[in-house]
Structures are given as structure tokens and as C-alpha cells.
C-alpha positions in Angstrom: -0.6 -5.1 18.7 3.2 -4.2 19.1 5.7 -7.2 18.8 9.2 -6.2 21.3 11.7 -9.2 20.4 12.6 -10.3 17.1 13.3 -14.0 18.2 9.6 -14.1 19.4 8.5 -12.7 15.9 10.2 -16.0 14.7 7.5 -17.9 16.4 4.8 -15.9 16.4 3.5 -17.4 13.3 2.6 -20.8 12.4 1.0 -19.9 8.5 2.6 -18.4 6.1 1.4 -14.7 5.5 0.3 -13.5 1.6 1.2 -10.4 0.1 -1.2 -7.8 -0.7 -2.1 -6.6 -4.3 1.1 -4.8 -6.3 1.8 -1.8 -6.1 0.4 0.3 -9.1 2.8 1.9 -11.4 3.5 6.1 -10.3 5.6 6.7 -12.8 3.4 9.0 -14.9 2.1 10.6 -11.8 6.3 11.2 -10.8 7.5 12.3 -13.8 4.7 14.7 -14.1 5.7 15.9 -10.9 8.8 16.9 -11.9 7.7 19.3 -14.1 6.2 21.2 -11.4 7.9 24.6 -10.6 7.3 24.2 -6.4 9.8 21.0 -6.6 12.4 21.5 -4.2 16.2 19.3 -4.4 14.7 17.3 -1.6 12.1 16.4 -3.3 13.2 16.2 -6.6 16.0 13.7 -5.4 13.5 11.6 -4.0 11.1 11.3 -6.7 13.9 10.8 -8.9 15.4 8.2 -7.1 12.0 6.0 -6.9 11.7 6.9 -10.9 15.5 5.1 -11.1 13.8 2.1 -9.3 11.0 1.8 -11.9 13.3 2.3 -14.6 12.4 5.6 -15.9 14.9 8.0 -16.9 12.6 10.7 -18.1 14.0 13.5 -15.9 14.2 16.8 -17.7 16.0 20.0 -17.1 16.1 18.4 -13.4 19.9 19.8 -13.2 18.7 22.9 -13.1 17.7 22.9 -9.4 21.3 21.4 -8.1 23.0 24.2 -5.4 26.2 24.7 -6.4 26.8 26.6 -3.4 25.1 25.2 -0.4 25.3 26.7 3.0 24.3 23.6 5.1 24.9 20.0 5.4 21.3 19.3 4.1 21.1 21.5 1.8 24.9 20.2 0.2 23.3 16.6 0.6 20.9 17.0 -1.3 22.5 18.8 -4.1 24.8 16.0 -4.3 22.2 13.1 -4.5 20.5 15.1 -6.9 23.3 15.6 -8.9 24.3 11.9 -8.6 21.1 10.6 -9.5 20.9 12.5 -12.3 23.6 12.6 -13.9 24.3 16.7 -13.9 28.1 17.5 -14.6 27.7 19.9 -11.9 31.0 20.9 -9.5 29.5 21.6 -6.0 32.0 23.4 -3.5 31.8 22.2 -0.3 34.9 22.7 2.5 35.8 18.8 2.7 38.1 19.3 6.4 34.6 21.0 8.0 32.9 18.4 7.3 35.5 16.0 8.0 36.1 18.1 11.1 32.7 17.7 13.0 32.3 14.1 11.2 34.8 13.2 13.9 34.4 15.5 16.5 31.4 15.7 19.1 30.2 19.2 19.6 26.8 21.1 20.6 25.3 21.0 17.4 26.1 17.7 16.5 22.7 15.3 15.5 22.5 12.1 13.9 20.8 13.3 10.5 23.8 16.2 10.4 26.4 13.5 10.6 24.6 11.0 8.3 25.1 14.3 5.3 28.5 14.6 6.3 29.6 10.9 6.0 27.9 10.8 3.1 29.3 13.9 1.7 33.2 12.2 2.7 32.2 9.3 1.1 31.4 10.8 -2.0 34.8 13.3 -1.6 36.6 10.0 -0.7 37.3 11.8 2.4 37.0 9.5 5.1 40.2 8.8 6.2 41.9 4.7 6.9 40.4 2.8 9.3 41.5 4.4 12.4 40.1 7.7 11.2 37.0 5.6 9.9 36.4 4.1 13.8 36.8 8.0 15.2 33.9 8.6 13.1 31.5 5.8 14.4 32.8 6.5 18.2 31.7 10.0 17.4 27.9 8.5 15.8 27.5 5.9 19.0 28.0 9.2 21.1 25.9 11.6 19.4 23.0 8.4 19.0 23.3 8.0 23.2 22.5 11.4 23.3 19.6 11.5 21.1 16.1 10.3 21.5 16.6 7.3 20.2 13.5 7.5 17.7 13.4 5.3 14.7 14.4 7.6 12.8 17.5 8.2 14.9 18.4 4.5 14.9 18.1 4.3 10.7 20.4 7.2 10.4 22.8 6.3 12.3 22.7 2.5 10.8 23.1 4.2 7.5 25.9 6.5 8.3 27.9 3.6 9.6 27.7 1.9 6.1 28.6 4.5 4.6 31.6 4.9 7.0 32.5 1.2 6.5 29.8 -0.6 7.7 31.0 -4.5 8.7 34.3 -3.9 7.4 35.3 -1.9 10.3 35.7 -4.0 14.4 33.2 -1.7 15.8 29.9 -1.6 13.5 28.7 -4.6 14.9 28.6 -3.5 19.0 27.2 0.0 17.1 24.7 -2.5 15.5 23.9 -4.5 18.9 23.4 -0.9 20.6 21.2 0.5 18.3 19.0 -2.7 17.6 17.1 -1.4 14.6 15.6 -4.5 13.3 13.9 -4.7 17.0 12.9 -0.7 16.8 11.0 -1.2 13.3 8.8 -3.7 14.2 8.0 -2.5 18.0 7.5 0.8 16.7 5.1 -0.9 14.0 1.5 -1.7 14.8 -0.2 -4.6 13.4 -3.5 -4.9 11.2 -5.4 -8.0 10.7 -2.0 -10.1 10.9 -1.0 -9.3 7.4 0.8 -6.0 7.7 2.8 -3.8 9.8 2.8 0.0 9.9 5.0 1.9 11.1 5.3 5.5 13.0 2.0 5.7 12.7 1.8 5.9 9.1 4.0 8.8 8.2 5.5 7.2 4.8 9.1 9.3 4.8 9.9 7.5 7.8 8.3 4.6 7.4 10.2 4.5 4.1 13.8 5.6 5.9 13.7 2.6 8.8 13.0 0.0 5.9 15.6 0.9 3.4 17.9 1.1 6.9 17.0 -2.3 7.9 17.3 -4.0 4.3 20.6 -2.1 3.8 22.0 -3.0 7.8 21.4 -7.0 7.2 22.7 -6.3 3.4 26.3 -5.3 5.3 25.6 -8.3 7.6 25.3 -11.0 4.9 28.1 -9.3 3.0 30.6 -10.3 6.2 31.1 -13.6 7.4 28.2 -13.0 9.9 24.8 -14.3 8.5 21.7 -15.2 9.3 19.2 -18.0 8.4 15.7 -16.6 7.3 12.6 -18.5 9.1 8.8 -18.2 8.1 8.5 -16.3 11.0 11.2 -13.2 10.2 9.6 -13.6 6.5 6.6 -12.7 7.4 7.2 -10.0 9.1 9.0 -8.9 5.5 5.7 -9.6 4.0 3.9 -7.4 6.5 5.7 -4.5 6.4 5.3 -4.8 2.3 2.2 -4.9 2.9 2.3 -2.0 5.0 3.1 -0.1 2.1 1.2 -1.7 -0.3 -2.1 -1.2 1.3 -0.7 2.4 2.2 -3.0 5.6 0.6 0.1 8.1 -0.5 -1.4 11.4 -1.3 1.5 13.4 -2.6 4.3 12.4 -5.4 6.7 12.6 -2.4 4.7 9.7 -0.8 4.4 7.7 -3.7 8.3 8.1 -4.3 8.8 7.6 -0.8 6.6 3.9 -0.9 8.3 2.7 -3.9 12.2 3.2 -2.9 11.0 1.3 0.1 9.4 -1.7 -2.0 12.9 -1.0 -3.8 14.7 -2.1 -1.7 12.9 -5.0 -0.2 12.7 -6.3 -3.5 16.5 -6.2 -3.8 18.2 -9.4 -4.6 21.7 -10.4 -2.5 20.2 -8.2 0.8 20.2 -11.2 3.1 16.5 -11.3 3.3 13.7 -13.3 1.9 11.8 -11.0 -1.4 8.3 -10.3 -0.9 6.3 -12.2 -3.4 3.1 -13.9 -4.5 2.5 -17.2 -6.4 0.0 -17.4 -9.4 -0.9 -21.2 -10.7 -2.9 -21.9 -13.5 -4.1 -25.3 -14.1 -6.1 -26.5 -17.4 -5.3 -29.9 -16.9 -2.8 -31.6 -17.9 -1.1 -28.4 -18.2 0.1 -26.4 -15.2 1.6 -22.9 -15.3 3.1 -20.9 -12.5 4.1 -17.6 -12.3 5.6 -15.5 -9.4 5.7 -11.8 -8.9 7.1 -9.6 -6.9 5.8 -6.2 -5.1 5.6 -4.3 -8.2 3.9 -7.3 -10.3 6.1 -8.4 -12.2 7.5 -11.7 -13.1 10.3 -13.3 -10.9 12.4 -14.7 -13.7 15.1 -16.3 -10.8 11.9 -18.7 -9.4 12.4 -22.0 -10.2 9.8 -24.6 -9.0 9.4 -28.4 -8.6 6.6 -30.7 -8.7 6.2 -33.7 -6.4 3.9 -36.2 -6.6 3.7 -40.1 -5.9 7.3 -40.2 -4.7 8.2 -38.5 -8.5 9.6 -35.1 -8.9 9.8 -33.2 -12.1 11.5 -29.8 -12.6 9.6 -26.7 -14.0 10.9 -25.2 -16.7 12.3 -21.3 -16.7 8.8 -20.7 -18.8 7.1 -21.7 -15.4 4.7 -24.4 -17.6 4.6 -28.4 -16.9 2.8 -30.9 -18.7 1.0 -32.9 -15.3 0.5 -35.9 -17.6 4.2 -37.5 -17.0 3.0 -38.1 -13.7 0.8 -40.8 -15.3 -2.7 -40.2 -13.0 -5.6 -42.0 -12.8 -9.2 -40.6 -13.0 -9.5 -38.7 -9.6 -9.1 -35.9 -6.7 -4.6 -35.7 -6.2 -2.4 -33.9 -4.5 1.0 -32.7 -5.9 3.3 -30.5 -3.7 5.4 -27.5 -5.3 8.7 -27.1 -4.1 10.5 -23.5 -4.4 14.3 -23.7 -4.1 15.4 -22.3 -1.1 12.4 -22.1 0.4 11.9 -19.5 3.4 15.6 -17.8 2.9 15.3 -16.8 -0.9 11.2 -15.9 -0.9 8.6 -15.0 1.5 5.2 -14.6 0.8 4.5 -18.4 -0.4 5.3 -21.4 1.4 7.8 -23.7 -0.3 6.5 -27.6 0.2 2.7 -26.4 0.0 0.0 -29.1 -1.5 -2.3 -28.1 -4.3 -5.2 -30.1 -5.0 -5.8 -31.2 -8.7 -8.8 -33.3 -10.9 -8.0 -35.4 -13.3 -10.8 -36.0 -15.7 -11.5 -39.4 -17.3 -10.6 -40.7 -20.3 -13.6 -41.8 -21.2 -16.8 -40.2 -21.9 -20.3 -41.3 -20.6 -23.4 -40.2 -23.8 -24.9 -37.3 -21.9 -27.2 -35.9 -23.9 -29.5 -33.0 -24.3 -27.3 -31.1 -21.7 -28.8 -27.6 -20.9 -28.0 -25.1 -18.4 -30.8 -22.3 -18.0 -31.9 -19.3 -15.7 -34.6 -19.2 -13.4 -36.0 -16.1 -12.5 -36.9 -16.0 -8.8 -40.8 -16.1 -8.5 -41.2 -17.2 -12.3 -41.6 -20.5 -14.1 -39.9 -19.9 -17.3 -36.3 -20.3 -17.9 -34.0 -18.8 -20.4 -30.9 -19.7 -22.1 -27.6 -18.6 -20.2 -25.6 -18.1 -23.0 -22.8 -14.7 -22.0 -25.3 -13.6 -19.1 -23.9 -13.4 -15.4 -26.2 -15.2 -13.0 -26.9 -12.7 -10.3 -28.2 -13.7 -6.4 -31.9 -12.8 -7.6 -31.4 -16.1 -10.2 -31.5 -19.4 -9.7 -29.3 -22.0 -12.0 -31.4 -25.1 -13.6 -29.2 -27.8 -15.1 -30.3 -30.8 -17.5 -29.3 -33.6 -19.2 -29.9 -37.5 -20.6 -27.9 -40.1 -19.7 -27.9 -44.0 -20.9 -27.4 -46.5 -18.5 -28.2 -46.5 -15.0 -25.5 -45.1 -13.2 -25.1 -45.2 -9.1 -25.0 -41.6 -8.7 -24.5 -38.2 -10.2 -22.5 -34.8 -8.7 -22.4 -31.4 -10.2 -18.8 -30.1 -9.2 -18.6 -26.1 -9.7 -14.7 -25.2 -9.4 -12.8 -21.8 -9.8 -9.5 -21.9 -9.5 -8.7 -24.1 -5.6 -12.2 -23.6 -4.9 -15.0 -26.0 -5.6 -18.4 -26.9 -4.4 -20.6 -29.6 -5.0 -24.5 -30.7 -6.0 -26.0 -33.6 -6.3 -28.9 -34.3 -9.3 -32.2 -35.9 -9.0 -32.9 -38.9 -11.2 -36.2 -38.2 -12.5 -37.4 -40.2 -15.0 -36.1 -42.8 -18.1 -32.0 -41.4 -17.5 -32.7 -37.6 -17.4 -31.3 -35.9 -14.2 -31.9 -32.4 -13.4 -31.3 -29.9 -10.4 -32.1 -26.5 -9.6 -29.5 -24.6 -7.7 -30.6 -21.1 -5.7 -27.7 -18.6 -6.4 -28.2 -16.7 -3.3 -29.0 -19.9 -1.0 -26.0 -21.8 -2.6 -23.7 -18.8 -2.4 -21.6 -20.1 0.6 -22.2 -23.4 0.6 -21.4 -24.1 -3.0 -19.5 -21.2 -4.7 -17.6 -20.2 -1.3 -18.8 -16.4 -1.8 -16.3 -16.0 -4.9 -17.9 -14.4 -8.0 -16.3 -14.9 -11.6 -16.3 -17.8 -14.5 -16.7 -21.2 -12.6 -16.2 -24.5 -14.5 -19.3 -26.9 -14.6 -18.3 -30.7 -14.8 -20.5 -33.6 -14.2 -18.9 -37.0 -12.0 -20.6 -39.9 -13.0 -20.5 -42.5 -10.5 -21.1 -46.3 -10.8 -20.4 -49.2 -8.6 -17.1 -51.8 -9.8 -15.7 -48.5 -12.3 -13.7 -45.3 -11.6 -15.9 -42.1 -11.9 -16.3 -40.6 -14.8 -15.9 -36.7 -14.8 -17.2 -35.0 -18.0 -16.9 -30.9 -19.0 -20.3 -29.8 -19.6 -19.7 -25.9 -19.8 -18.9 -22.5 -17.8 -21.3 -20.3 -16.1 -20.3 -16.6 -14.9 -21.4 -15.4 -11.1 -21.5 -12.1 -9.7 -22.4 -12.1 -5.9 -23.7 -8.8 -5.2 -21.9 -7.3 -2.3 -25.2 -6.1 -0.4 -26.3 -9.5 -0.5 -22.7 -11.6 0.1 -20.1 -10.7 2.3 -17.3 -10.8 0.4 -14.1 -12.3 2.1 -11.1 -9.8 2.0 -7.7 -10.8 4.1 -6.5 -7.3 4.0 -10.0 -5.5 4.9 -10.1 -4.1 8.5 -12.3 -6.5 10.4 -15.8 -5.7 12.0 -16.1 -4.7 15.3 -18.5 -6.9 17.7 -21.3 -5.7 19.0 -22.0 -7.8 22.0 -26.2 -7.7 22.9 -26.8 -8.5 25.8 -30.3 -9.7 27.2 -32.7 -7.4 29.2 -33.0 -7.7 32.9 -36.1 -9.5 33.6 -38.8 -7.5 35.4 -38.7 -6.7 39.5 -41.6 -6.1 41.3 -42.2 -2.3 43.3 -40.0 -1.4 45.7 -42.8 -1.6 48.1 -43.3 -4.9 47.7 -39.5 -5.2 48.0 -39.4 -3.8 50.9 -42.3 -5.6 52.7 -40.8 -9.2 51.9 -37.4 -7.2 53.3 -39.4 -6.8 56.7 -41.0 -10.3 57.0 -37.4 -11.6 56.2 -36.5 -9.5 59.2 -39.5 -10.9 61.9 -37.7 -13.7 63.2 -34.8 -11.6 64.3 -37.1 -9.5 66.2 -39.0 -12.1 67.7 -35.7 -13.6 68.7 -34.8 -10.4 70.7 -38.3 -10.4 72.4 -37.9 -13.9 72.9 -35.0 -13.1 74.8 -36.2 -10.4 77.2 -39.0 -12.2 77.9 -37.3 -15.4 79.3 -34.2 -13.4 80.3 -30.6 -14.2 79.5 -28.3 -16.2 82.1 -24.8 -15.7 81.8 -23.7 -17.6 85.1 -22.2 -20.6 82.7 -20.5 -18.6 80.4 -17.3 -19.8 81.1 -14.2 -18.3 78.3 -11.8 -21.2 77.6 -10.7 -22.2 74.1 -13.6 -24.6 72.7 -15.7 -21.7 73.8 -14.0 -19.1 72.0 -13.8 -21.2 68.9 -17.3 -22.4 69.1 -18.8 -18.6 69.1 -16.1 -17.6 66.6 -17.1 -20.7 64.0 -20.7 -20.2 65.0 -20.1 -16.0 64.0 -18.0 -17.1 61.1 -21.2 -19.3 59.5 -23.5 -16.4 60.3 -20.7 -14.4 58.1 -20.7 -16.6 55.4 -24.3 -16.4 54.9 -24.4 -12.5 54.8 -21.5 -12.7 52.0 -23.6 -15.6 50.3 -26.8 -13.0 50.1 -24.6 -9.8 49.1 -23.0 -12.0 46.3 -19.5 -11.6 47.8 -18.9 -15.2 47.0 -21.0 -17.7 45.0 -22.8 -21.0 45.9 -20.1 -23.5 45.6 -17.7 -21.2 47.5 -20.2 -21.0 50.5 -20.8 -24.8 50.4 -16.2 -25.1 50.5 -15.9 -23.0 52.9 -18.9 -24.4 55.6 -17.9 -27.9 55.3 -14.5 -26.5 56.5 -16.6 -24.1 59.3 -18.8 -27.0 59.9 -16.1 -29.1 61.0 -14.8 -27.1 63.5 -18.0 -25.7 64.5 -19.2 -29.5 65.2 -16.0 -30.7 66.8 -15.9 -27.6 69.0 -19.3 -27.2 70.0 -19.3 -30.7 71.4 -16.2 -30.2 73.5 -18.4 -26.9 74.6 -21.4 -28.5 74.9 -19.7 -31.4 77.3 -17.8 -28.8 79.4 -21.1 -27.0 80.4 -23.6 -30.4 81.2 -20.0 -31.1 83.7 -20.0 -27.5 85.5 -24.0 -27.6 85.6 -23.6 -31.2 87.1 -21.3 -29.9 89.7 -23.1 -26.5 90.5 -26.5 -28.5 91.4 -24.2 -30.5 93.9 -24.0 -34.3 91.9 -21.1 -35.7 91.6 -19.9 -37.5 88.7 -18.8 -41.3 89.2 
């Protein structure tokens, strides 16, 4: 699916989209590849750049492949990033009024990526002239981008040459920005997986990687100026998705790789204008609650703060992302608290600020459960065994005891992992002692939600007049084998549907098919023979209008018939359209009817009164 507008992207969503896993870290695999002797400058300035972003400056004799000399705009480009990236006090010669010369002036060989070098060249020279001189040169990039294809890739160059020209600073970067409309561009050039993530040009990662660090940098100049932009859940989703376009990308080369993370890079930026891409991490061991966000590459968002709200009472979080729940004061029970992010949708996307979490609060007091025991069951067998470290598989089943005084109302096993939970409820047996027996691969939906790891085991004790009682009685690890459980997976292409359809019931021969055809048929011919025998008169035919609409409606009923048996139209159709024939047919035929019994009156020589 390919989305056109970017104000019907705003709306397009109505939940908040996740981000995928983070991106592992590359920066062995790049800084190995830098060693290798085939590494080009293009390359090497990528690579190096992406190493910059991960905080690596492990670079080597990298100077060693800077062009002193260059013959081309490329080739002069990318000695100079290369140099500038890595530091190499290098002197490159390059003739500053050629460049500057078809910077401003539109020839045969001009092309977008040729004048993107050569801005970036001036800029670097401090070249580029006042402002007047500065507009030439994005007069002479609108031309030259009119004339082009108008790819994506077009569009991000020439965005990126007008920064580097001037970018909001100068009167005319905004009517270049309204003409090229790249933010529209990246996503209709995108396609859409699963609704969590966008990919764009078909997956080819060094433009992909291009378009993005053109549209982060393009609203960057924009919220720089005194033109900005409010961020919505919808436009930060479609942050999200392209992240996660790259995230769940499979880069084969150390170009690739480079090429994914300066994207990440630069969505991760702070002070671009757009919402950062991250995820939300809660850990609750009641009463204490700890929250910890990340962004693409994993690790922790130190600018998040977070609020909790519950029962009309807020509490800040502090920087260390821990709370202690128990100053909200709670009773035994199921709540809900909400967590509020500051800034909400315009500072991070990925996590929806104002969400509600729900939390348990265990009771204070403690019922005498006794002779607790949790065992395994063995499918087919009798015996049980003692759980202690072993993981209960889908061939197991999961036998839980205990002694209780008293005679309480009624007693729940609640499994929970995290926000999800499931419930059972024990058998009273005999003299307080409960006990259940819980199928792993039958309960595997129902109760543990098709999520394997450690789940909590807590027993709610129930009586009538009292609060519930809920009371730890241990842990119990779960693997769901993936032959036997589906496993859920957001970001996992989605099956395709097979559709089954029924088998046509059986016909009978064609001979006998074509025999009831012919016996269908008999009245028709006796009809005709009918005829011939007592001749046809056609001495009263007489053509006036209720004739001609009588034979027409009585022609039009036998036509509606024949497109009732071909299947032309159905049975409630035929039945619409005869009570509207009908009607005519009956008014007509007895104005038809009357006219003839008149003229057959006057032809036998009565008269009428």
C-alpha cells in the first residue's frame, strides 16, 4: 500500500505504532572493513561517517586514500568528506570559480548530484557568494530539478544542496521546498508492511538512506526558521515506520550497514523538528516501578522524563526512571495508573504519552496456605515430579497444591508475565486442600496468551464481607514450542489466506440433461400444433396503443423469465421488476381486452345501448 498525501498520513492511524528491535551494534564489522585494501573514498567516507555516529574513532591510516588531485566533482567530494571526517591535514586543489562557475550557471551537463558536490565543495571553500549570488544558485538547482526525473533521489539532492546553499535563510528555499515536496515523495515512494514499516525504493538501502537523512535535515531548516510544525501521532508513526524500515532491513555489505545506521543517525537526532523513534520498557515488582526508554540503537534516553497519574494524584519520576507506587496509598486490588511523557507526540514517537497500565496490588495480609506444591505431569503418566529449575514444555501438564484454613468463598490461580496475565480457578477437594491441574498445550492461549518465559504464580483468595487476599506462591518457566504455538510477531510478514471452497455437488448425465431439456420444451411445440390445427385469425388485430403496450409488457414478462433461467438477474430482481410489468400488463390488457369484446360487438351487427 502506497500512502500519496501527507495530511492523510496524519489520519491514517488511530493506534500508536511500536518500534521494532534495535539495531545491533556494526561497529566491529565497519572498522574491520576499513582495513580492507578494495575500500574506495566513497566508501570509506561512508563507513566512516556511520562509525562517527556510533562513536568510534578507530579509523587507521584511512588518510591515506584522500585524492589530492581529483578530476571530477565526485571524485573532489568525496576526497573532501573523507578528509573532513577524518581529520587528514590534507590540502586538496580544486579550481573554486569552475565550480562556482557551473554552480550558478545551467548548462548541458548540469545534474542534480553534480551541483549538490559543487555546493558542497563552495561551502566548504566559503565560496558561495552573498545572498544574491546564494539565490542564483537555487534558481539554477529548481531549473536543473524541472529538468530531471524527478526520482527520490533527485528530490533529496536537491533539498540537500539548498541547505547547504542557505537553506531557510534565503526568500526562495521555501517555494524550492513546496516544488520539490520531498516529505510527500518518501513516503509515496515507500511501500508499507504489516502497518509497522515503510520501505522505500524498493529496498535499495543507499537511497533509502539518502531520502531520510534529506527529509530529517529539510524539516531540521524548517524548525530552525520561524516556520514550524506541530508533530501528530499520525506523522510519528510514519517516523516509526520508516525506522522500522531499516531496522528490520537485512544489509549484506559494510556499505549497507553504514548506510542503515547514518539513517537511524539522523532520525535519532535531537532539535530536528521531528518526534525520536523510541520504545518504552516498564518494570514493575510492586511497589516499585521502573521505566526505561531507548532509542533506535538501544540505548537509554537520558532526556525522558515521565509522570505517573493515578486517583486524581500525580507524582514525577525521577531522572533514574524508578518510583516507589506505594505514595499512591492503594488498596488490595486490580488499578490503573496512566504515564505521562512530556511533550507527548512532538518530542517522541513510538509510545503513546497518556497510556494506562494495569497494576496488582497484593494484600497486606497473608491467609496460612500450607503445603503449597507445584509439580509436573507428564502427559499419559500418573506420577509427578518436582519443578524445581525445569521449563514446562507443551507435552507437560502443571499440577498445583496447597492447604488452606478456613473456608474461603473462592480461590484463582493468576499466572502473569509482565502486562499479560491469565487465570484458573482451583477445586476444593476435601478438609481445605485445593488443587488444579493445568494442560500446558490446552491452556497455551487461553491462559499464558502464547508467551513463553518466567511467569509469576499468585494465589487470590476470595471471601464474602473482606477484600481479596493475593498471596506469592512461586515462579514457573514456559517454553511454547513453536511447532506446537503460533507465536505472535507484529513485525513477521502475515500468512496468506488460502480460501477453500466447497465442491460442486454432483449433476446427473448430460443425457438425462438433455431429455428433461426436451420435455421442458413439449408444451411449446404442442402450442404451435395447437395453433395450425385451429388456425390463427388475425381479422381483430387492430394496432393502437393499449395493444402495442399489452404485446410489449406481455413480451417483456416472457423476457424476464428467460433472464430469470440464464441467471442474468436473481429472484428478488425478477419479482421488482414483474410487479412493475404486471401493472402495466394488467391495466393495458384490460383496456385491450375491452376494445376488442366493442369491435366484435359491432362486426356481428349488435349495437351497444
Amino acid at each position: 500500500m502506497k500512502f500519496v498525501l501527507l495530511s492523510l498520513i496524519s489520519t491514517a492511524f488511530t493506534h500508536t505504532i511500536e518500534l521494532a528491535h534495535p539495531l545491533p551494534d556494526f561497529t566491529q564489522d565497519l572498522e574491520h572493513s576499513l582495513t580492507a585494501t578494495e575500500s574506495t573514498p566513497k566508501n570509506a567516507a561512508t563507513i566512516l561517517k556511520a562509525l562517527k555516529s556510533l562513536n568510534s574513532n578507530n579509523f587507521g591510516n584511512i588518510c591515506e586514500l584522500v585524492d589530492v588531485k581529483p578530476d571530477s566533482l565526485f571524485s573532489a567530494y568525496n576526497a573532501h568528506n573523507l578528509a573532513g571526517i577524518a581529520g587528514c591535514q590534507k590540502e586538496i586543489h580544486i579550481d573554486s570559480e569552475k565550480v562556482l562557475k557551473y554552480a550558478r550557471t545551467a548548462g548541458v551537463d548540469s545534474n542534480i548530484p553534480n551541483l549538490f558536490y559543487a555546493v558542497s565543495l563552495l561551502r566548504r571553500k566559503n565560496k558561495l557568494g552573498k545572498t544574491t549570488a546564494r539565490n542564483h544558485i537555487l534558481d539554477n538547482l529548481a531549473n536543473a530539478y524541472e529538468k530531471s526525473p524527478k526520482s527520490l533521489v533527485d528530490a533529496a539532492f536537491t533539498m540537500l544542496a539548498a541547505i547547504e546553499v542557505g537553506g531557510a535563510k534565503l526568500s526562495k528555499f521555501v517555494t524550492l521546498k513546496n516544488r520539490v515536496g520531498l516529505a510527500v515523495k518518501v513516503i509515496s515512494s515507500g511501500v508499507q508492511y504489516d502497518s509497522n514499516r515503510l520501505v522505500l525504493e524498493g529496498g535499495e538501502l543507499e537511497a533509502a538512506s539518502l531520502a531520510i537523512r534529506a527529509f530529517v535535515a529539510t524539516n531540521k531548516a524548517m524548525s530552525n526558521s520561524k516556520i514550524q510544525q506541530q508533530n501528530s501521532e499520525g506523522s510519528g508513526n510514519i517516523i516509526v515506520m520508516l525506522a522500522n524500515g531499516l531496522l528490520l532491513s537485512t544489509p549484506e555489505t559494510s556499505v549497507e550497514k553504514a548506510h542503515v545506521v547514518q539513517a537511524l543517525s539522523a532520525l535519532n537526532a535531537d532539535t530536528t523538528g521531528l518526534a525520536k523513534p523510541v520504545s518504552l520498557k516498564r518494570t514493575l515488582n510492586y511497589p516499585h516501578l521502573e521505566m526505561l526508554m531507548t532509542d533506535v540503537f538501544g540505548k537509554p534516553v537520558t532526556s525522558a522524563q515521565f509522570s505517573i497519574g493515578m486517583n486524581n494524584q500525580v507524582e514525577a519520576v525521577d531522572s533514574t526512571g524508578k518510583i516507589d507506587m506505594s505514595v499512591f496509598e492503594l488498596k488490595t486490588g486490580v488499578h490503573s495508573y496512566e504515564v505521562t511523557i512530556p511533550g507527548g507526540s512532538n518530542v517522541y514517537c513510538g509510545v503513546k504519552s497518556g497510556k494506562h497500565f494495569s497494576m496488582k496490588v497484593p494484600s497486606a495480609e497473608t491467609s496460612d496456605i500450607q503445603k503449597i506444591a507445584l509439580k509436573i505431569q507428564k502427559k499419559g503418566k500418573k506420577k509427578t515430579e518436582d519443578i524445581e529449575s525445569r521449563t514446562l514444555t507443551t507435552e507437560d501438564s502443571l499440577a498445583i497444591s496447597f492447604q488452606i484454613s478456613g473456608e474461603p468463598h473462592q480461590i484463582m490461580i493468576r499466572f502473569s508475565k509482565d502486562d499479560v496475565e491469565g487465570f484458573v480457578l482451583m477445586q476444593h477437594k476435601q478438609d481445605g486442600f485445593y488443587a488444579a491441574l493445568i494442560d500446558i498445550k490446552t491452556s497455551s492461549k487461553s491462559v499464558f496468551k502464547r508467551t513463553s518465559g518466567i511467569w509469576s504464580i499468585e494465589a487470590i483468595i476470595g471471601n464474602f464481607g473482606t477484600g481479596a487476599i493475593i498471596q506469592n506462591i512461586g515462579k514457573i518457566k514456559i517454553d511454547l514450542e513453536v511447532d506446537s504455538i503460533e507465536k505472535v510477531n507484529q513485525f513477521d510478514v502475515l500468512k496468506t489466506i488460502q480460501h477453500v471452497f466447497p465442491e460442486a455437488d454432483s449433476r446427473p448425465h448430460e443425457v438425462i440433461s438433455n431429455i428433461f431439456t426436451m420435455l421442458t420444451l413439449i408444451p411449446l411445440v404442442l402450442l404451435f400444433i395447437t395453433w395450425r390445427i385451429i388456425g390463427l385469425n388475425f381479422k381483430l388485430f387492430n394496432l393502437s396503443i393499449w395493444s402495442s403496450v399489452f404485446h410489449v409488457s406481455v413480451m417483456s414478462v416472457f423476457g424476464l423469465y428467460i433472464c430469470y433461467w440464464i441467471g442474468y438477474v436473481n429472484m428478488f430482481l425478477t419479482v421488482r421488476y414483474l410487479s412493475i410489468i404486471g401493472s402495466v400488463l394488467m391495466i393495458s390488457g384490460n383496456k385491450h381486452l375491452n376494445h376488442l369484446a366493442i369491435r366484435r360487438m359491432t362486426t356481428d351487427g349488435y349495437k351497444q345501448d
